[in-house]
Structures are given as structure tokens and as C-alpha cells.
N, C-alpha and C positions, 0 to 999 in steps of 0.2 A: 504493500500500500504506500511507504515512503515514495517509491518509484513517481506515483501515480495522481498524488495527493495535489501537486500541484493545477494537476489539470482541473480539479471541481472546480474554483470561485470563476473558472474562465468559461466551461462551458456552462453553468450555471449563470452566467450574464448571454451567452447567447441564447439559451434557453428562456431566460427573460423579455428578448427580443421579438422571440419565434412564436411567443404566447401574450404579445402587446397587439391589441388588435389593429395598432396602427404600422407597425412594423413586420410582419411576418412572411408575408412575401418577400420583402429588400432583405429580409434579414437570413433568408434563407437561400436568396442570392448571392449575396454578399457572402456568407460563409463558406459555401459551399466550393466559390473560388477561390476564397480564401486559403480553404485545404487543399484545395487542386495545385493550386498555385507553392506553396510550402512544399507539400508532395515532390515536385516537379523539380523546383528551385535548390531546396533545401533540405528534404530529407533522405531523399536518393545520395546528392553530394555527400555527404554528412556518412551514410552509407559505404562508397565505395572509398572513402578518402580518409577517413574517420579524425573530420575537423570541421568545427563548429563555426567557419568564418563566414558561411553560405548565409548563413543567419541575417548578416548585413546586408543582402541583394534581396535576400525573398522580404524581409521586414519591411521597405520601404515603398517599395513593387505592393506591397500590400496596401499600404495607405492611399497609393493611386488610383488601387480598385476600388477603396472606400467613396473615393470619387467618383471615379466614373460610374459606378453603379447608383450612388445618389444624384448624378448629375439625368442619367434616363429615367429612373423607377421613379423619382419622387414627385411629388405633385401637389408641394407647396408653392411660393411667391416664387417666381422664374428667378426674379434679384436674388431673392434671399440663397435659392436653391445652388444658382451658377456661384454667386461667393464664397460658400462653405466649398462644393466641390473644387475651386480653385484654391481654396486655401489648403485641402487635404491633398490634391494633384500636384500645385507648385511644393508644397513640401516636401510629400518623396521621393519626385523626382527628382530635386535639388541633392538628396543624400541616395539616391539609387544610382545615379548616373554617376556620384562618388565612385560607389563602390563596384559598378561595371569596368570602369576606369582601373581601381586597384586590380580587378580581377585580369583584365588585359595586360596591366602592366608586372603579372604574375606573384603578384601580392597575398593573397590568396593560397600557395603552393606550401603556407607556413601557417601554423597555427597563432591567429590574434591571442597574447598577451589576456587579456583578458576571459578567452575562454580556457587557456590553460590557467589558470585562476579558479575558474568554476569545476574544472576536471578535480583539484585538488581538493575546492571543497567540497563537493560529493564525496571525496574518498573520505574526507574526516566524519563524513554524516553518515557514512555504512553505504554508501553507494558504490558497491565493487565492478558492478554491471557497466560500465562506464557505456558502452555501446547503446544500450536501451537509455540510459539517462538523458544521451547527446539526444538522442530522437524524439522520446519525450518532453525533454526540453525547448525543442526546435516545434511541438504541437501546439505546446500552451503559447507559443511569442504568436501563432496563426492565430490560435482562439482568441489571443488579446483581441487582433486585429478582428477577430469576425465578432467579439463583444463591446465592452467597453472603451476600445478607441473607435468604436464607428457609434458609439450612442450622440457623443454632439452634434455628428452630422445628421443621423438620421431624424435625431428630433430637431434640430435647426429647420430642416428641410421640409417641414410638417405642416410648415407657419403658412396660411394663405395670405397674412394681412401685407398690404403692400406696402406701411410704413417702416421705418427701421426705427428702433425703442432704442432708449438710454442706456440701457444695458448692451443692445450690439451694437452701439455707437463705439463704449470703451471696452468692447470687446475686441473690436475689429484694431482699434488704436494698438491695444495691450498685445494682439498678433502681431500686426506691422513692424511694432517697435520690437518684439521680444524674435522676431525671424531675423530683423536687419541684426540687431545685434550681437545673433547666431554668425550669421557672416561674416560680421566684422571681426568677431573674435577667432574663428577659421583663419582668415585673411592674414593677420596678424600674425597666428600661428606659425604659416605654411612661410610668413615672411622674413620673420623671426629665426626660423631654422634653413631657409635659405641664404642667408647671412651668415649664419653661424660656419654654413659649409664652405661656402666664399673665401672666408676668415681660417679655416682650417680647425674651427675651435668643435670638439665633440663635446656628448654627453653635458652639455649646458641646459640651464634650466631657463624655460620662458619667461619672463617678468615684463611685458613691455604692453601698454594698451591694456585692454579689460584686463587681461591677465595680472595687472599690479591689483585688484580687486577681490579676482576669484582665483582659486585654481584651477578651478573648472569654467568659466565663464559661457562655454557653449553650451553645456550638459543644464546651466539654469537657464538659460534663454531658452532652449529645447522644450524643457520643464516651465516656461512662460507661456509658450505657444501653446500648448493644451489649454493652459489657465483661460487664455485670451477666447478659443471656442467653448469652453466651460462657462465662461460667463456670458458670452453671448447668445446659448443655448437658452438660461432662464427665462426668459421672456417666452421664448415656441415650449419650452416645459409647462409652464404657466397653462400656456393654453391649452394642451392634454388632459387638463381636469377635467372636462366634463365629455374627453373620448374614451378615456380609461377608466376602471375601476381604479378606487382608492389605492388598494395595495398596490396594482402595479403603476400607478402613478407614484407612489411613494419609493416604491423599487430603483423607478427610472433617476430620480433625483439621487439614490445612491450610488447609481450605477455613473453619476457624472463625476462625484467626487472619487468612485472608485479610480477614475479615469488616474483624475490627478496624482492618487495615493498611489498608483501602479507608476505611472510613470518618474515619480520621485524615487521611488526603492528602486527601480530601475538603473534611474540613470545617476544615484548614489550607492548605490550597493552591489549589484547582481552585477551588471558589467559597464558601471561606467566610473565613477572617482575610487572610491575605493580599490575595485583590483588595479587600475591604472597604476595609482598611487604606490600601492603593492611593490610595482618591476619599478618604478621608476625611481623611489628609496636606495633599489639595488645597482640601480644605473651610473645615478646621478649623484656628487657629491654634496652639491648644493640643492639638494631635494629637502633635506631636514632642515633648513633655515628658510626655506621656502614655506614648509607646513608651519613654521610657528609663526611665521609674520604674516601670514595671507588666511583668507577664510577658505575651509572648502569648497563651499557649494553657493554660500548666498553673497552677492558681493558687497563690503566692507574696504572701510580706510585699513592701509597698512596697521599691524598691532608693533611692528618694531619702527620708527622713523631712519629715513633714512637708507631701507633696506636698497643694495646696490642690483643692480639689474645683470642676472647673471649669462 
């Protein structure tokens, strides 16, 4: 059951979906590629290769279907409908044609840092099976996508009213800004350490731009962007009450925050600051005066003044 236990809270939000009287068709579309698509992507690879980097192609590829499928099936406000779908379509494909890119550039041939991370901590949790883990694990990242990261869209997309509310005013803002400043902090990155190689200088730690703030700066902007369709979603939630029964209008509202709460453990724990953190301690010399003067996750003033830019 360890093996397995992850899968319930995911398909039990799809499950949620499938039995919302306003969703179950989309939701059973949308899933159903969802799996096709992982299947295809990710757990064959994962299969014959026994590494969990596919994860990054089929996860993002996922989000695009979250679009396109809400962009034909749904049959809310046309506006409303083409803006979530472009906000979930420019998303993954801005990080899918990433990682098609790494896979070309044969990036992919080595196991991401991060899921030899996860391999070790299965093995501390009694997971010996490492094989069934990979796969299992690569079902539950599909079922997110066929559950609660397709709930803002699908309730956004519900709304027939043609005005746009206060809430997806600064919803739409809190996207904008928390996307650009994903880029920005990328941008920087990629600039940062093309510099560094220029210079001849290795194993440097980044500190330049957002990064004097976060140590992570893209992983909370990533973790914005959810927020910004979460909030935008309340208003077409709102009006679900008198489509749904109680309880599952009560469901759907957790099912938004689940979003959020999935995507923080996510992109702090499971594979994103923390295992990073992890190798990069073991890299990097100036990683340990990095973690005490900077925040991990939410951005903040330097805690050391002063700290030099390594």
C-alpha cells in the first residue's frame, strides 16, 4: 500500500471532477489524455531507461492539454474561456519546449539530480521496488494534471457572465507578474552561469537579480502562477452554487486550495528546492553562506549585509 498511497488524494480529485455535474465530460476528456499522454511520454521512457527525467516533457505537455481541451469543450464567456486556456497553453509550453530542447541537446541521457534524490528517499521509506515507484510516481504527476491543476481552469471556464470581476482583475495581474518574473529569474540564471563559463570560474553560486532575494526565485513565481488562476477562479466558483450540490461545491473550493498546497510541497520538497539544495551543498563551496543569508523559497532582504555575489 506505501507503493500506492500516493495515488488516492489525486485520483480522488479526479473522481470529484467526473461526478461535478458541471465537469464530467471535460473531465473525463481531459484525463483520459492525460494518461494517454504520460503513458506514451513518460512511463514507457521511465520503463526502458529506468530514469525519471521524462517527467519534465510529459508534465508540461500536460498542462497544454489542460488547455486545449478547455479551450473546445467548455462553454463559458468565449473571453473568459480563450484566457485561462492561454494562460495554461503559454505556460507549458514555455517549460515543455525547455525540456524538448534539453532532450535534443541529450540532457536527458543522465539522470536529473533531483530524481536521484527521490530514488534515495524511497529507499529510506522501505521502497526497494524502485522500478514500480518510478512509474507510480510518474501516474500520480498525470493524475495531478487530470485533477486539481485542471480545477481553475475548468471552473474559470464555466462562467457565462461577460464581465470580468475584481477578483480576475488581480488574478490575471498576480499571473502576469508572477510568469514574467519566472522568466526573469531563468534569464538571469542561464546569464549568470554563462558568465561564469566565459570567466572560466566553476561550481559558483548564483546571487545576482531575484536570486539576491530567493534561492529559489523561479520555483515561487511558478508557485504565484497557480495562486494568480486560484484567485481568479473564485468569482466562476461562486457561481457553481446553485449548479452543484453543497458538498460538491464545497469539494471544488478545496480542490482549489489543494491546487496550491500541491504545488508548494512540490516545488519545495518533492523535486524542487530542497533536493536541488541537496547536490548543490555538495557542489558548491559557497552554497552554505548562500542558505544563511538568503530565504529559501519566499523572497526577502539579504539576513547577512553585505553578502558578496559569488
Amino acid at each position: 500500500m506505501k507503493y500506492f498511497s500516493p495515488l488516492i488524494t489525486f485520483a480522488a480529485g479526479w473522481a470529484l471532477l467526473l461526478i461535478a455535474n458541471s465537469f464530467t465530460s471535460i473531465s473525463l476528456i481531459n484525463g483520459v489524455l492525460q494518461l494517454l499522454l504520460f503513458a506514451l511520454v513518460v512511463c514507457i521512457p521511465i520503463w526502458r531507461t529506468g530514469r525519471m527525467s521524462y517527467v519534465d516533457i510529459g508534465w508540461p505537455w500536460g498542462l497544454v492539454v489542460i488547455g486545449i481541451v478547455t479551450w473546445v469543450f467548455s462553454e463559458g464567456n468565449s473571453t473568459r474561456v480563450a484566457l485561462v486556456s492561454m494562460a495554461y497553453i503559454f505556460a507549458g509550453a514555455r517549460m515543455g519546449l525547455g525540456a524538448l530542447k534539453m532532450w535534443r541537446m541529450g540532457l536527458l541521457k543522465t539522470e536529473f539530480p533531483r530524481y536521484e534524490y527521490q530514488k534515495q528517499r524511497w529507499i529510506k521509506a522501505g521502497k526497494t521496488n524502485t522500478a514500480l515507484a518510478m512509474q507510480l510516481d510518474a501516474i500520480w504527476q498525470g493524475l495531478a494534471n487530470a485533477s486539481f491543476l485542471a480545477i481553475p481552469a475548468f471552473i474559470i471556464a464555466t462562467n457565462p457572465n461577460a464581465s470580468l470581476s475584481l477578483f480576475e482583475i488581480i488574478g490575471v495581474i498576480i499571473w502576469v507578474g508572477a510568469f514574467a518574473m519566472e522568466s526573469i529569474a531563468d534569464i538571469q540564471k542561464q546569464t549568470f552561469l554563462r558568465a561564469m563559463k566565459r570567466a572560466g570560474k566553476k561550481k559558483q553560486v548564483c546571487n545576482v537579480g531575484l536570486w539576491k532575494y530567493s534561492r529559489h526565485p523561479n520555483y515561487f513565481a511558478e508557485w504565484m502562477v497557480w495562486n494568480g488562476l486560484i484567485v481568479a477562479a473564485i468569482p466562476s466558483w461562486l457561481a457553481l452554487y446553485n449548479q452543484e450540490t453543497l458538498i460538491i461545491w464545497a469539494l471544488l473550493a478545496v480542490g482549489l486550495l489543494m491546487a496550491s498546497k500541491m504545488m508548494y510541497s512540490t516545488l519545495v520538497y518533492i523535486t524542487g528546492a530542497v533536493p536541488s539544495e541537496y547536490y548543490s551543498l555538495q557542489k558548491r563551496p559557497g552554497y552554505k553562506a548562500y542558505q544563511e543569508a538568503t530565504n529559501i523559497f519566499f523572497p526577502g532582504p539579504s539576513k547577512e549585509k553585505g553578502l558578496a555575489e559569488i
